[in-house]
N, C-alpha and C positions, 0 to 999 in steps of 0.2 A: 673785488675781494674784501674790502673793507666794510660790504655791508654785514658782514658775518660778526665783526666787530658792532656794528651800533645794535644788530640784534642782541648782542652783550649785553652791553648797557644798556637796553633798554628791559631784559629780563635780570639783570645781574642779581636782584634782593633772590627772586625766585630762585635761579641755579644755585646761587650760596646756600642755602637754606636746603635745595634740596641733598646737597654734598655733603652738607652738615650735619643732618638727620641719618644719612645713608652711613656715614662715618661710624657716628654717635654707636649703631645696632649690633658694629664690633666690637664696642668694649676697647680695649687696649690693642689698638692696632697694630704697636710694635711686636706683639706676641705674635703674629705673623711672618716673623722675618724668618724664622726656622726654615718656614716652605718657599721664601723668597719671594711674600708677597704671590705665589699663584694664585688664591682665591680672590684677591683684591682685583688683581688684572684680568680675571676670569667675570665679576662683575662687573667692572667700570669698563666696557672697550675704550672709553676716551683716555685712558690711567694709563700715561707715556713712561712716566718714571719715579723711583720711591728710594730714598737715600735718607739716614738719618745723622743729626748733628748733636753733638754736645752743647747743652745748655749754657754750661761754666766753659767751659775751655774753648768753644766756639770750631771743634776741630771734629769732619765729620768723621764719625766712628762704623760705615760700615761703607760697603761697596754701592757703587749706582745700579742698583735693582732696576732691567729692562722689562719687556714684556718676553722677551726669549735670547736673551742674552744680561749676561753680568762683568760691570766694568770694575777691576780693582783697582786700577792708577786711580782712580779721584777721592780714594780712602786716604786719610790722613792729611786732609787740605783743610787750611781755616776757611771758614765759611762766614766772615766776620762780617764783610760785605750785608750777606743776606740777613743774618738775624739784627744787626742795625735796621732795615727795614721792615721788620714785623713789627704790625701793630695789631694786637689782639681786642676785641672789643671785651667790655668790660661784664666778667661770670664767663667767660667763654675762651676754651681751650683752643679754639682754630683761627686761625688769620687766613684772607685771602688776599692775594697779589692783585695785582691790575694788569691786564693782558702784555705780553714780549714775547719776542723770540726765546728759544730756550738754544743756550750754547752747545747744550748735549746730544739733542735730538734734533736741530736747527727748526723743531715748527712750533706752531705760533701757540702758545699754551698761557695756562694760568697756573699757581702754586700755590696749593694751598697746604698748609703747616698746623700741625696737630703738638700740642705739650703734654706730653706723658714723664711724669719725674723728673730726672735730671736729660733727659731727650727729647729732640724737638725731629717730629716724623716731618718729611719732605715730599710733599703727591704733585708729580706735573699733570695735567689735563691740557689734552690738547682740545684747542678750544672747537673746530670744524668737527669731529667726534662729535662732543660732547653736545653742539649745538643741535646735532643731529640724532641724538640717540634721545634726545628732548622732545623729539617733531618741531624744535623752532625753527627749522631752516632743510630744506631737502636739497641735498649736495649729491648734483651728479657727477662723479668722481672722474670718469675719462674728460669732461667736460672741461671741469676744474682744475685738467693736469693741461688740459689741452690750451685753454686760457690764459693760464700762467706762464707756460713756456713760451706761447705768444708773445705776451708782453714782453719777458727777460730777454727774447731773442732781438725783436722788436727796438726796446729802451738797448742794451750791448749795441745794434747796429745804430743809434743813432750817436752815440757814446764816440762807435770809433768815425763817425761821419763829421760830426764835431770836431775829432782831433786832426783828423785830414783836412780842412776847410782852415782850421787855423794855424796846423804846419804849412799848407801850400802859400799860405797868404804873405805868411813868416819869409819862408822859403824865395816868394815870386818877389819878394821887395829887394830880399838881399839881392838878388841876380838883376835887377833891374839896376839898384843903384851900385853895385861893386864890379858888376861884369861888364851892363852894356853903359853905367855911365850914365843914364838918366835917371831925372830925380827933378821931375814932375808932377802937376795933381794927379794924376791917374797913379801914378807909382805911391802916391801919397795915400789917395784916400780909397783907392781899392781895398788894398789890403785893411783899410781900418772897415769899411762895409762887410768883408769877408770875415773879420775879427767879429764883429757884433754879431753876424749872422750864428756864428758857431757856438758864442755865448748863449743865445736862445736856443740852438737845436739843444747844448746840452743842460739847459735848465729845465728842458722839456723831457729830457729821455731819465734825469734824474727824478722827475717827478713821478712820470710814468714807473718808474720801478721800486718809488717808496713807496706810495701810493697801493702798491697794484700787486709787488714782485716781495718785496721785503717791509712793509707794515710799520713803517715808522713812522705813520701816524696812524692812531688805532680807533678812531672813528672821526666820522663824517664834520669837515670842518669849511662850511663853506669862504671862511675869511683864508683860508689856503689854497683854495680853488681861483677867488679872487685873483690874489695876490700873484697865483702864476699867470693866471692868463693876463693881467695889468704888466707885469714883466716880459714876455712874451711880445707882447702887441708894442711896448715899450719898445724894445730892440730892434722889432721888426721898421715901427718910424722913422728911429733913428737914420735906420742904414737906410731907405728912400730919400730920409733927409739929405744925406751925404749925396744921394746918388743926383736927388734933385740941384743940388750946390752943385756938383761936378755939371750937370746940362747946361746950367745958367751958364757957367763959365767958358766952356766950350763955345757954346751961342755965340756969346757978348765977342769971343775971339774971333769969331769966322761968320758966324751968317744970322744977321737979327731977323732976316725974316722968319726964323724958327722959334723966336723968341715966345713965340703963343703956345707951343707944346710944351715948353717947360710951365709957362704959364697954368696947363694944364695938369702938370704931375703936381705941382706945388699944393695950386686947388685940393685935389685930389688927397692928400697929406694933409690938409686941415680937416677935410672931413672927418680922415681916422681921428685926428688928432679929440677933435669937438666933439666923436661920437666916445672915443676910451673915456673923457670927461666925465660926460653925462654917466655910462658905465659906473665908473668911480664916485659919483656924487649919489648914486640911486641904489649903489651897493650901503656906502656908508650910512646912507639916511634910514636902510632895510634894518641893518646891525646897531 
């Protein structure tokens, strides 16, 4: 889903420019508000929502104009927040946003802001729309819903897989050492292997749904790609590590002739170890 973003940025001068021209041919756009903004939403399909703000008083003075519905609760709210972040380029009445969520219509738009007098006009665009009413990107929409839901379902089930993995672990120690009285490596370093594991499943299902589900990163960043899967692979050692300490020790207690398979896991744990290395030294040498 994020590629919809780096198509963004990678056309951004172009779509500003054309939104900006498109604007310009109305004249005073506020004079639209009488019809609620119809004809605006009638050209722009990507045109999610149109609210205006008080310049001086920073308090918006009209309703949030939808495409087929109008919200009056968000009339008479400081908008102080937003106009600290306008920044207008210089001879030029419009600013544009940089891609977010919009809290009104929960998708993933851009806002771009027009100064007309003492009013500063408010256009959310949603960005999949608009990228598509561009020809830069062809969205097929069952596809799209189909995708997403995936993932959210997906990234959720691993969420509560995480949380069961590190209550049972919680859970399985107390009863080991309060009920039956032992308090052992096993009662020890289990529950710490179960511990790590569940930190990685849920560093992964959170990635998966920024990423993928909710866009809180809005393009393509290969140093965050890295960094999960180096955390990830990280965890996963760890907890081998532990499990390989737990074999030795067992061994060394009861039976050295097995001493060669732990010898083997251990092995085996260096390689990840030498090969996430290399990984890490060939990413940073790329960046």
């Amino acid at each position: 889903m994020k590629e919809y973003f780096e198509v963004y940025i990678q056309n951004q001068d172009k779509i500003e420019e054309f939104i900006e021209e498109s604007l310009n041919k109305f004249g005073e756009v506020k004079n639209h508000k009488s019809s609620k903004f119809k004809t605006l939403f009638k050209i722009f399909p990507s045109l999610e929502l149109v609210y205006i703000v008080n310049k001086e008083t920073r308090i918006q003075t009209s309703p949030n104009y939808h495409r087929f519905k109008e919200d009056k609760k968000e009339k008479d709210i400081s908008r102080e927040y937003l106009i600290s972040k306008l920044h207008f380029k210089e001879n030029s009445k419009i600013a544009f946003s940089s891609p977010y969520i919009s809290s009104a219509t929960r998708h993933n738009c851009i806002t771009v802001s027009v100064k007309e007098g003492d009013d500063i006009v408010f256009f959310d665009f949603k960005i999949e729309t608009l990228l598509e009413r561009l020809n830069l990107i062809e969205l097929n929409k069952p596809f799209h819903t189909l995708t997403k839901s995936f993932y959210l379902i997906a990234g959720y089930s691993m969420f509560l897989l995480a949380l069961f993995i590190v209550s049972y672990s919680i859970y399985d120690f107390a009863h080991s050492f309060l009920v039956k009285g032992i308090f052992d490596l096993d009662a020890i370093f289990k529950p710490v292997i179960a511990l790590t594991l569940g930190i990685a499943i849920f560093d992964l299902a959170k990635t998966i749904l920024e990423q993928e589900v909710y866009f809180k990163s809005y393009s393509k960043n290969s140093k965050v790609e890295t960094k999960i899967i180096t955390k990830f692979l990280i965890a996963i050692t760890i907890a081998l590590s532990i499990e390989a300490l737990m074999v030795v020790f067992k061994i060394a207690l009861t039976d050295y002739d097995k001493m060669i398979n732990a010898l083997y896991l251990i092995t085996g744990i260096s390689m990840i170890l030498i090969a996430l290395s290399i990984f890490i030294f060939l990413t940073k040498k790329k960046n």
